[in-house]
N, C-alpha and C positions, 0 to 999 in steps of 0.2 A: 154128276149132279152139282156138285160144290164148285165146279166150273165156271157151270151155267148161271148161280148165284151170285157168283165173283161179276160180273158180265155184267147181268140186273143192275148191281149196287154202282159199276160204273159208270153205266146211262144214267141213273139217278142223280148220280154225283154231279156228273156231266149238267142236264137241265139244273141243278140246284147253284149250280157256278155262272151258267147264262142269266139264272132272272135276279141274282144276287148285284152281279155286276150291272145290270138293268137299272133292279132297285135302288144299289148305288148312285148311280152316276145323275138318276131321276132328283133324286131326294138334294142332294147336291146342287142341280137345277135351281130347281126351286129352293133351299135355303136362300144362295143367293140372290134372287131375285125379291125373297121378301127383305134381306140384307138393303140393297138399292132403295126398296122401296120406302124402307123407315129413314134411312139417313136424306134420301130427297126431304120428307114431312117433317124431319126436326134442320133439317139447313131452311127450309121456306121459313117457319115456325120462328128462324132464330130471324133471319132476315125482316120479316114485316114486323117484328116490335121493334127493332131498331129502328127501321125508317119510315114506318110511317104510325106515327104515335098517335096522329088524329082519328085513325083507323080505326075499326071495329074490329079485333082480333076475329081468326074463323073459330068456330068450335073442334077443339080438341081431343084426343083421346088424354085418359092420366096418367099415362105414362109419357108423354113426352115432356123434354124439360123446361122447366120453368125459368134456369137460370143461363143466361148466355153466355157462350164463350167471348169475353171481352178482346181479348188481343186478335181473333181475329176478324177480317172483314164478311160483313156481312152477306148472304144468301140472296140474291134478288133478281128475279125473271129474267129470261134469255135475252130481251129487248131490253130492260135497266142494268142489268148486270155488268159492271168493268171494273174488276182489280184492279187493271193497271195503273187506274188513279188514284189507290188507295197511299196516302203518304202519312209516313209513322215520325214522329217528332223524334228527332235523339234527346236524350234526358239530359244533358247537359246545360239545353240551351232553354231560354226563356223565349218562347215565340209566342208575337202579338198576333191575335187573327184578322187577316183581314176582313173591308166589307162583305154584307152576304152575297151580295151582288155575283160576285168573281170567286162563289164558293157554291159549287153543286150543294144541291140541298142534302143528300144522301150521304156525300161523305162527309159535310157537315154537323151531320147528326152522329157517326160515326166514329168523329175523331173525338182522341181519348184528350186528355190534360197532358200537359211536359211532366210527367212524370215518370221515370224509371220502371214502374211496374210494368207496362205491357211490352221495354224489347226482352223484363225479365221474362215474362211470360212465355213469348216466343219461344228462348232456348233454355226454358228449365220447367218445370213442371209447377204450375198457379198454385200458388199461397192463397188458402183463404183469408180473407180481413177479416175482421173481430168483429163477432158478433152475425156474421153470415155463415150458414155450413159450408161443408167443401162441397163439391160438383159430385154424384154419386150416377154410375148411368145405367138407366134402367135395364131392365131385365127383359132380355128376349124373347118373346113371346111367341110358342111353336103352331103357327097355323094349324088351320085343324083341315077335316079332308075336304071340308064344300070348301074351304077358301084356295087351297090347293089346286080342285077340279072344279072350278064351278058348272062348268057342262058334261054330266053324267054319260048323254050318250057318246061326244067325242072322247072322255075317259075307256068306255068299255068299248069302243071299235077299235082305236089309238093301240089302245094299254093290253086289257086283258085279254082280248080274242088272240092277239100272238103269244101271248104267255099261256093259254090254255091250249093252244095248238102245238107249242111246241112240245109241251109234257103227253098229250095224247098220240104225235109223232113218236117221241120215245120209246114210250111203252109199246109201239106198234114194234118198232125195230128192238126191242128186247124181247119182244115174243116171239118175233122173226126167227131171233138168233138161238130161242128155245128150241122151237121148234125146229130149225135146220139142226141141231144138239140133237134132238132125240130118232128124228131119222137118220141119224148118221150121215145125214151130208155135208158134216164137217168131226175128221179123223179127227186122232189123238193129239196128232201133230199140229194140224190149225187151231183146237183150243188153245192147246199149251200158246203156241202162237198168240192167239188172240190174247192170253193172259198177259202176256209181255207186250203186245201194242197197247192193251189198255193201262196197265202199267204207264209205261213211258210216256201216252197220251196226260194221263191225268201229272205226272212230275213234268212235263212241256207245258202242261197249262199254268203249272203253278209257278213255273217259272216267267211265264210272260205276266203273272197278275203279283210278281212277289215285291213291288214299289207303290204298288194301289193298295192291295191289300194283303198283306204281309202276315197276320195272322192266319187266314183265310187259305194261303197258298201255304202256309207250311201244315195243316190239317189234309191239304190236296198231295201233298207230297207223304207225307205217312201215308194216307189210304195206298198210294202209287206204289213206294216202298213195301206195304204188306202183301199187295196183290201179288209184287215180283216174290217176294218169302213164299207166298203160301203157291205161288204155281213151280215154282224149283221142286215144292214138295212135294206136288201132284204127279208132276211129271216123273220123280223119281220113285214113288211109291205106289202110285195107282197107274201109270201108261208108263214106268221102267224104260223112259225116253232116255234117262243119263244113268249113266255110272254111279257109286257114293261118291267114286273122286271129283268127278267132276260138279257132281250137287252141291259137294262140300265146298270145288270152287267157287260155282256160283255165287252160293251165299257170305263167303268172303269178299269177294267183287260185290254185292250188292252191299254190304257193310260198310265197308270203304267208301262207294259212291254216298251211301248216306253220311258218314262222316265229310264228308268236303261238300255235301250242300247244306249240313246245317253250320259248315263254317263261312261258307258262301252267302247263306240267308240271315246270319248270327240269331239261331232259334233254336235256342235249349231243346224244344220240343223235338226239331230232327233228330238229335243227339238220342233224345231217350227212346224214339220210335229203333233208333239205330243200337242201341243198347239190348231195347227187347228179343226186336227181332234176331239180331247178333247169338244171345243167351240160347234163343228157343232155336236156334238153325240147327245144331247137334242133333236134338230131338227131330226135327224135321226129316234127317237124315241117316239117323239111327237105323244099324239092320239088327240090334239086340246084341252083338258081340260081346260089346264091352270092351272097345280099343282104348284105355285110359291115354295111352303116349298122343293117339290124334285127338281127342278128346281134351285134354289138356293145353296141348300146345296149341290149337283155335281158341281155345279161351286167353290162352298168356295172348295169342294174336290180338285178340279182341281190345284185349286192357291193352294192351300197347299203339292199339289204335285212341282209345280213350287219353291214355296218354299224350300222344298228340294234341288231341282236342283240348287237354287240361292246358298245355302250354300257351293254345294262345286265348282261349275264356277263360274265366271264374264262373264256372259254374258247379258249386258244390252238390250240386243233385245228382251231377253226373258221376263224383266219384263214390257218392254215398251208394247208389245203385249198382254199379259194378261193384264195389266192394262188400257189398249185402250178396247180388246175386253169385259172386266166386266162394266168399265165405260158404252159402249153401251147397252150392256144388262139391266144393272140393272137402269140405266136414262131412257132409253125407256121403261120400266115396270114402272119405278116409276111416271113418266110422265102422260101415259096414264091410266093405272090401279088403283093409287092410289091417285093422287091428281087433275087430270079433271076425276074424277068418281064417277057419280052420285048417285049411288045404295046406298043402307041400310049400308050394311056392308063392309066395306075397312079394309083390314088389316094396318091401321098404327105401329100396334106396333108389327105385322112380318118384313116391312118395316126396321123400327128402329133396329131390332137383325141383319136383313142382314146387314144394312148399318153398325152397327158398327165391324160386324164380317171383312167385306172387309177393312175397314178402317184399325187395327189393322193387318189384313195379308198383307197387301199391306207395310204398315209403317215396320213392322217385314222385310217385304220380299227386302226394301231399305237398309236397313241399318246390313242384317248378312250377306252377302258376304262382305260388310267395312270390318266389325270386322275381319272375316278368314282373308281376304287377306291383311289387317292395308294397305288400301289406300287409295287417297284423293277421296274428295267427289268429281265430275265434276258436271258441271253447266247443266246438265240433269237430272244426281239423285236428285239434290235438287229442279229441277221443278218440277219431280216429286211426290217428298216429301211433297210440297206445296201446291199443287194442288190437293191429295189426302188430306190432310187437313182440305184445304178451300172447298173443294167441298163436304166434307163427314159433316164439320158443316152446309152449305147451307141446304143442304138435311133433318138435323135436324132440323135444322130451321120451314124450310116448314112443316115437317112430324108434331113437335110440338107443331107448331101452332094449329093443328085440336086436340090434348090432353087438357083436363083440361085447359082449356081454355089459354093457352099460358105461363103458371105460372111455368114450369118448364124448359123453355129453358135459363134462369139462371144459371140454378145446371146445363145442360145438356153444358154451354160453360166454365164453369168451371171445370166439368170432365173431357173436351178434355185438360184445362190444365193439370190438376193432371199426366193423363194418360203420356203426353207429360215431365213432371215434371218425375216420375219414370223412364223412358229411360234417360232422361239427368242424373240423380242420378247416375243410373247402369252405363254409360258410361263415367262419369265423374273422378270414379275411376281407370278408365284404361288408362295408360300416352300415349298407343300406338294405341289409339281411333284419329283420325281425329278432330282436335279441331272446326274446321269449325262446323260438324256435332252438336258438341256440343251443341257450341255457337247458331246456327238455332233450335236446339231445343230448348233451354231455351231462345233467343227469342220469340217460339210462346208458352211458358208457360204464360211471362211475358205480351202476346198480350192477350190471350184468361183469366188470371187473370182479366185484368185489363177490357175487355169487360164483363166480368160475372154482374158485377157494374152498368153501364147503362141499360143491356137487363132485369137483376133481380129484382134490387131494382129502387125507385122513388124519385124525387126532393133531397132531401138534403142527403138523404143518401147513391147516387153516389160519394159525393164530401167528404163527413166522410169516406167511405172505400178507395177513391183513397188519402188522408191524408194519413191514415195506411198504406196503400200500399207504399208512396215514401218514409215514414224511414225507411219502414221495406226492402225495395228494394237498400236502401245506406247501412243498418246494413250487409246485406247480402253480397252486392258487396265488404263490410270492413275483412268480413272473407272469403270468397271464393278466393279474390282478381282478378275476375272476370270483366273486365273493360263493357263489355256490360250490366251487371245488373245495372251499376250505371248511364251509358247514357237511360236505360229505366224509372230511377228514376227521372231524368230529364223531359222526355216526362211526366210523369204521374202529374209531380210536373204543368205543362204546362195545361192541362187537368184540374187537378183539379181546380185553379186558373178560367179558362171559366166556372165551374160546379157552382164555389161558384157566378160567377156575375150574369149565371139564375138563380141560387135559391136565390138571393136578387132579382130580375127584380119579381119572381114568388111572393116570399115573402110580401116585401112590398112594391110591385109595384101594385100591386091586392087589397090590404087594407090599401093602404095610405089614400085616403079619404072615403073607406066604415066604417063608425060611427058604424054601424051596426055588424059590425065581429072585432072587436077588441083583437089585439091579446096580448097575457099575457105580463108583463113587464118581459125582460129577459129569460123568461124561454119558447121559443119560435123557430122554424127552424133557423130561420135565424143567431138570435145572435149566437144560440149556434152554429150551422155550423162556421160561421166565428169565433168562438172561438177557437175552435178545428182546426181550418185553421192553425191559428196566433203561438199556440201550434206545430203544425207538423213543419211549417217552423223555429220555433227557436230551435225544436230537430232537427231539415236537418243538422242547420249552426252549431249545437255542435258537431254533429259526422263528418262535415268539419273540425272540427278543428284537426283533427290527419293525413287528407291529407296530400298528399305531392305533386301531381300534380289536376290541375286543368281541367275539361271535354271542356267546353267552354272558360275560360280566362287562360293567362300565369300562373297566380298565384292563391292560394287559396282564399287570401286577397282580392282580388274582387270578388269572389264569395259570401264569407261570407257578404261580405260590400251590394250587390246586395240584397242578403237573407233578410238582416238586413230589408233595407228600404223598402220592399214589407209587413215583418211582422208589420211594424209601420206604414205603409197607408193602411194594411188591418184592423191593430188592432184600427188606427183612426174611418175609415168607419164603423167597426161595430157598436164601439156608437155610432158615428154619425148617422147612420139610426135608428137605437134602438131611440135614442133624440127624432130624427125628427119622426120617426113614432109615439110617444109616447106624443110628444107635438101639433100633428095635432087633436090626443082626447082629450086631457086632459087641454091644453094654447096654444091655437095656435097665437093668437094673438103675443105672445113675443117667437116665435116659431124663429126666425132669430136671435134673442139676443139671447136667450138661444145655440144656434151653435155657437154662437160667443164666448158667453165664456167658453162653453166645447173645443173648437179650443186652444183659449188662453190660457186654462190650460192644457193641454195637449200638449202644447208645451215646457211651461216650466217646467213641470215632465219631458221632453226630455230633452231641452235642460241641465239639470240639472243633467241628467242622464247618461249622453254623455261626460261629460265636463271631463272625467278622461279617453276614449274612447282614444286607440293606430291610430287608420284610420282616418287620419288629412281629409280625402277626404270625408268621412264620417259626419265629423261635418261639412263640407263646404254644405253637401247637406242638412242637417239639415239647415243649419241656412236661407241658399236658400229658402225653406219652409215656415221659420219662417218669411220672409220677404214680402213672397207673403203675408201671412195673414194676417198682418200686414198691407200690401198693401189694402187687402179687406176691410177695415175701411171706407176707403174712397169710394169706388165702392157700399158698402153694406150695412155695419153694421151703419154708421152714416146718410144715407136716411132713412131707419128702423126708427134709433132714432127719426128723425125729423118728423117721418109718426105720434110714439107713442105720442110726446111733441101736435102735432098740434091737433092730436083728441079729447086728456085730455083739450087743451083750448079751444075747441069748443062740449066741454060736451059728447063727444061720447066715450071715453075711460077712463080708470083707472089712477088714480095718481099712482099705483103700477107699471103697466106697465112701465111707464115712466124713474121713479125711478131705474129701475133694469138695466136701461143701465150703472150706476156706476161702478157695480162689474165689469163691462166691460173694462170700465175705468181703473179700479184699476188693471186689470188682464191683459191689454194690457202696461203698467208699469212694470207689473213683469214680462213678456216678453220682452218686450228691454231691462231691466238689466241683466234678465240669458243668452239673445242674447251678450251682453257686456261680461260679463264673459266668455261665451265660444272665442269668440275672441280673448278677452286676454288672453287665455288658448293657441290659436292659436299660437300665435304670430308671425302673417304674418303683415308687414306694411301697405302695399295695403289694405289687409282685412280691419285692424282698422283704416284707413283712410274713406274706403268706408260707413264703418258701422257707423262714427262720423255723414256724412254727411246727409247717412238716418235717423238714427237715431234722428238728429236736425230737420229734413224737419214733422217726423211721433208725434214730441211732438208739434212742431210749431202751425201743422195742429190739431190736439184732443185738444190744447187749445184753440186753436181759435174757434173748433165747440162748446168747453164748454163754452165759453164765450157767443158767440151766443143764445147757451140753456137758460144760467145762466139769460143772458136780457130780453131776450122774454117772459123768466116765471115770470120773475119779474114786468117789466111795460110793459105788454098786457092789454089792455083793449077794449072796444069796441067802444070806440073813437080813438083809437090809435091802428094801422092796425099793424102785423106781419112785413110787407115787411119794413113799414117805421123804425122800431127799428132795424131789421137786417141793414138797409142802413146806421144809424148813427151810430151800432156798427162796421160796414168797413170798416167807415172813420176814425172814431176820435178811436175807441176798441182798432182795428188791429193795429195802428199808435202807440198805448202807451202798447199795450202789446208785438209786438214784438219788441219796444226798451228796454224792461225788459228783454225779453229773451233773446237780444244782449250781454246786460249789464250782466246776468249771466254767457252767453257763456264765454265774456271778460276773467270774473274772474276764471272762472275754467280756462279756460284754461294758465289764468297766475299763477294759482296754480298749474295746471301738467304739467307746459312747456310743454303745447302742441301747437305748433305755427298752425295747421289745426284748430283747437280750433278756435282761435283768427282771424282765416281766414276768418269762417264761421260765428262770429259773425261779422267781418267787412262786411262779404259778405249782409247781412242778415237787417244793417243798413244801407249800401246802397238802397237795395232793399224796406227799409222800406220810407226812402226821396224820391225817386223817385215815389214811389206810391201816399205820402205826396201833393208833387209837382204837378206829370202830372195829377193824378187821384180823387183825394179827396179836392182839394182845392177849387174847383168852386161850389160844392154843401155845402160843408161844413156849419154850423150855427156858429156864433160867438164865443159861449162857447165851441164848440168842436174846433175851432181854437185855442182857449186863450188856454186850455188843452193840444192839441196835440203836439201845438209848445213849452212850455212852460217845459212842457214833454219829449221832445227829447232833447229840447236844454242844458237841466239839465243832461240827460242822457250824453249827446256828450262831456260836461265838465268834468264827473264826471271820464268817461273812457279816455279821452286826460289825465288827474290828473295821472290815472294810468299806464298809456303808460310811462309818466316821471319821476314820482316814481321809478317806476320797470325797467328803458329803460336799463340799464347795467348790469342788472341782467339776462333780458330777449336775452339777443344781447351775453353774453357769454353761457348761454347754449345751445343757438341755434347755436353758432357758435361750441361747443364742440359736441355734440351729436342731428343733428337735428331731426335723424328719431326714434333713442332710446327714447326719451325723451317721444315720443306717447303712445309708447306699455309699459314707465316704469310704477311702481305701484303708481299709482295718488293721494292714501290715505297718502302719507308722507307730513306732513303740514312744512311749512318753515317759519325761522323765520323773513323774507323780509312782507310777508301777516301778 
């Protein structure tokens, strides 16, 4: 029965292609002959006002024009009519006219003035003059059907009696060929036949009509193309004329053929009629099995035939559609058949060859119409460039998952860079490649590189490859001169930096206090990760140095300066935790002292190290640093002390432990001095003002807590309480050692002319009488009175002495150079001292 309907829609086709081509060719007729007939009534129209002016113009329609075409000659009846005597002045010349005598009347009226405008006219397109519109030419007006026919009966004997005979003819012979259908006096075999003559009849007719009307025949050539689809089908499922094999040939052979006539006809539409049918032929031919390997591999056929097609059109509908209809196909197989399926046996690694085969035709099949046609990408091909990407690693993903146990989706997201990496290589040599496309691919080199890291490898050695990765992705971007390889070096540099703080969090956040798993000194994840950190970022900031523009700041100078201090609080932290993990086994007890003075020494290898350093802003943030820690004496390190001193006097601890707070001492010394020198190296006034007065406040304070120490270990006894010796050392101590420390300030500072000097010790001797006065007098004991006062009061004379000694010594430098005088070199002794 679906035969028989196939048949029907033929013949219909068939009559609807004769009275179209009819209607055509009619319509056409007649256009032009109403054509003829306006331009005869506007040449007459132009003609008789030029020549005969005495005339009575004929009447007009309002559409013809009113204005004449001047340059050329006039319109005028078969019998007046002669060009040949039309003569046009050259503009150069000044011609007199002769008598009328010896001058036809007509081209006398006709000829223009000696002027230039009418041979301009001829060979350029007519200026209007000023104050006349331009020439506008009317509008075409579509006869209507009496003027078209005006004799109605010669119309309908002519015209429509053959066109109504021939569709009642039709119909006669498609009910014909019903009826010989249902008596069976045409087998299985002549229908299928007949589907195939009619087929090939209606793609022969569209090929003799595909220069007339080209739309038309490619509508003629689909229906043709569907009839051959749908009877391959018939024949194979309903009259088991063929084979699957050969059904399945069939429909490849008709594939094909439709591909090379829509290249033939250049008609999208063939393509998609060639597309569908292509898609639906599996189904047509399906006995229910489920053969995925033929199944698939007509599909890769298909797109590889599309692929072709892409090469020599652009037409994106074409790969949007194949790449919609295989997306569906091959997700809903993979879906239900391979990954919710229960049974023994799954092909995962069939799976895997389709998916990578579509993957690569599809990528192929985006980027080789670019290349033919060298033009830009639009924001379609690149989604779906993307999309096939990301969706064909998804898929790996999954698929890999159920392989060896997950251990090769590593290599497997590193392939898709490589693979991705060779298209960018090959296209990167061709200057006339779409840079865009480029640059997107060697972004998702640089994506799918740098994931290979995380998904392959474990704990620290994600953050040692993405190290490698960020120089070797700056070295790259230095000779490519590729700016998107260096913005990825960036990100990766970002990345690693989070990798290195789990794999300490993992490290020894896991076996800080397990005694039990002790991990080796040094030679351990962690350290050596942050080693290799500390290493990548100070080769980043060398191959910075031949920049010339900067990614994120104006200047390279702050980038490098940026680099600097991340590799010197990474390279801090690494000992630091190494220390500290190592002294929580080994001395925990002096576990905060020992930080303290790997801090304190480690600063001043910096600061010392810096001190010759071009980036002023650089040693400002260094010394910033060096002042917090500096700071933490007091927060930290000197509770610590006072934890170790008080358990040694109550028998619980070590005289060692105690004792080892010196080096502390000594090394927090040799840190304010190289903080001094980098200063003075500064030579910012501000700076070395600020740094005099911390710097007084930070010895003030670590004398007076050594002081402290110094008494308590001396006369502690067990009549004589802790609290009470600290209380007489903060009355009567503090009172007579920071008027020493005054009295030093004094002098240096009257040996460096530095009058902030002398500030801070007057500041520092007031501070000290008032504490004297409001606070320490009422408890005091007798002998710390005689002492303390006895003590300042000496002190207060001995610096008055000096004040007047030196008063005009002091009063002219300060008056010549106040603020030079701080930052000059203080080692010069004078001979006033």
């Amino acid at each position: 029965m679906f035969l028989e309907t196939v048949i029907f829609i033929v013949v219909i086709i068939l009559l609807i292609t004769v009275l179209q081509l009819k209607k055509s060719l009619t319509e056409k007729l007649d256009f032009l002959y109403l054509k003829i007939e306006q331009l005869s009534k506007q040449l007459e129209k132009t003609g008789f006002q030029e020549i005969k002016t005495e005339t009575k113009p004929e009447k007009e329609k309002p559409d013809i024009l009113q204005e004449p075409f001047k340059p050329f000659t006039p319109y005028a009846p078969k019998d007046v009519f002669k060009p040949e005597a039309v003569v046009i002045p050259e503009p150069e010349q000044q011609i007199v006219p002769e008598p009328a005598a010896t001058v036809p009347e007509e081209i006398a009226t006709a000829k223009p003035e000696p002027k230039t405008e009418p041979v301009a006219a001829i060979t350029a397109p007519v200026q209007p003059r000023s104050g006349i519109p331009p020439f506008v030419p009317p509008p075409v007006k579509k006869p209507s059907f009496s003027e078209r026919n005006p004799d109605l009966e010669k119309f309908i004997g002519e015209n429509l009696f053959n066109k109504i005979g021939i569709v009642i003819l039709v119909l006669g012979m498609g009910f014909f060929l019903k009826y010989a259908i249902d008596k069976d006096w045409i087998n299985e075999i002549g229908r299928t036949s007949i589907g195939f003559v009619c087929g090939g009849i209606l793609i022969a007719l569209a090929h003799k009509l595909r220069k007339s009307f080209s739309t038309f025949s490619s509508v003629l050539v689909g229906g043709g193309i569907a009839i051959l689809y749908f009877t391959v089908t018939i024949g194979f499922h309903q009259y088991q004329l063929f084979s699957q094999t050969m059904a399945f040939i069939l429909t490849i052979l008709i594939t094909g053929f439709t591909v090379l006539l829509a290249i033939s006809y250049n008609r999208k539409e063939l393509a998609l009629f060639a597309i569908l049918g292509g898609f639906g032929a599996p189904f047509m031919v399906s006995t229910g099995e489920g053969n995925y390997i033929v199944l698939f591999t007509y599909i890769l056929t298909l797109n590889i035939g599309m692929l072709v097609l892409a090469y020599y059109k652009k037409w994106p509908v074409i790969n949007i559609v194949c790449y919609l209809f295989t997306l569906i196909l091959f997700g809903g197989w993979l879906l239900s058949k391979v990954l919710e399926n229960d049974s023994k046996v799954i092909p995962y690694a069939g799976a895997l060859i389709f998916a990578s085969l579509f993957y690569l035709v599809f990528l192929i099949m985006n980027i080789i119409n670019n290349i033919k046609e060298k033009t830009e990408f639009n924001a379609l091909e690149i989604g779906i460039l993307l999309s096939n990407t990301f969706l064909y690693y998804t898929a790996g993903m999954l698929i890999l998952s159920h392989l060896g146990g997950g251990d090769y989706r590593g290599l497997f997201t590193a392939l898709i860079g490589v693979v991705n990496l060779a298209f960018a290589y090959a296209l990167y040599k061709n200057d006339k490649i779409d840079r865009n496309l480029i640059y997107l691919l060697i972004g998702l080199v640089l994506t799918f590189i740098s994931l290979a890291a995380p998904v392959q490898l474990k704990g620290n050695q994600i953050t040692l490859f993405w190290a490698a990765e960020s120089v070797l992705l700056l070295w790259l971007s230095q000779k490519s001169g590729i700016t998107l390889i260096k913005q990825s070096s960036v990100i990766v540099l970002v990345l690693m930096a989070i990798s290195l703080v789990m794999d300490w969090q993992q490290v020894y956040g896991s076996s800080i206090y397990n005694t039990s798993n002790r991990l080796p000194i040094l030679i351990n994840k962690g350290f050596i990760t942050g080693l290799v950190v500390v290493i990548a970022l100070t080769l980043y900031s060398g191959l910075l140095r031949s920049e010339i523009k900067s990614i994120l700041f104006r200047e390279v100078k702050t980038s490098r300066t940026i680099l600097a201090i991340a590799a010197i609080v990474i390279g801090y932290l690494v000992i630091a935790l190494e220390l500290n993990q190592q002294a929580c086994n080994y001395f925990p007890l002096i576990r905060i002292l020992a930080l303290a003075c790997y801090s304190y020494l480690f600063l001043c290898i910096l600061l010392v190290a810096i001190r010759n350093a071009e980036t002023e802003e650089f040693k400002f943030v260094v010394g910033t640093l060096a002042a917090v820690c500096l700071f933490c004496y007091i927060l930290l390190f000197n509770p610590e002390t006072i934890a170790l001193r008080n358990s040694y006097l109550e028998k619980t601890g070590s005289l060692n432990n105690y004792l080892f707070h010196y080096l502390m001492v000594v090394l927090i010394g040799c840190t304010i001095y190289s903080l001094y020198k980098t200063e003075k190296r500064i030579g910012a006034v501000a700076g070395m003002v600020a740094f005099q007065w911390f710097s007084a406040f930070m010895i003030l304070y670590v004398a007076s807590a050594e002081l402290d120490h110094l008494l308590v270990m001396s006369q502690y006894t067990k009549s004589r309480s802790i609290a009470a010796i600290l209380d007489n050392s903060h009355k009567t101590g503090f009172a007579i050692l920071w008027g020493c420390f005054a009295l030093l300030c004094i002098y240096i500072g009257m040996k460096w002319k530095s009058k902030n000097i002398r500030i801070i010790s007057i500041t520092l001797l007031a501070l000290t009488l008032l504490k004297l006065f409001i606070f320490d007098l009422r408890g005091l004991s007798e002998g710390g009175k005689i002492a303390a006062f006895i003590s300042l009061g000496i002190l207060l004379l001995v610096i008055s002495f000096m004040y007047q000694r030196l008063k005009n010594l002091l009063l002219a430098s300060d008056t010549e150079t106040p603020a030079a005088t701080d930052i000059a070199d203080k080692d010069e002794t004078h001979d006033e001292l």
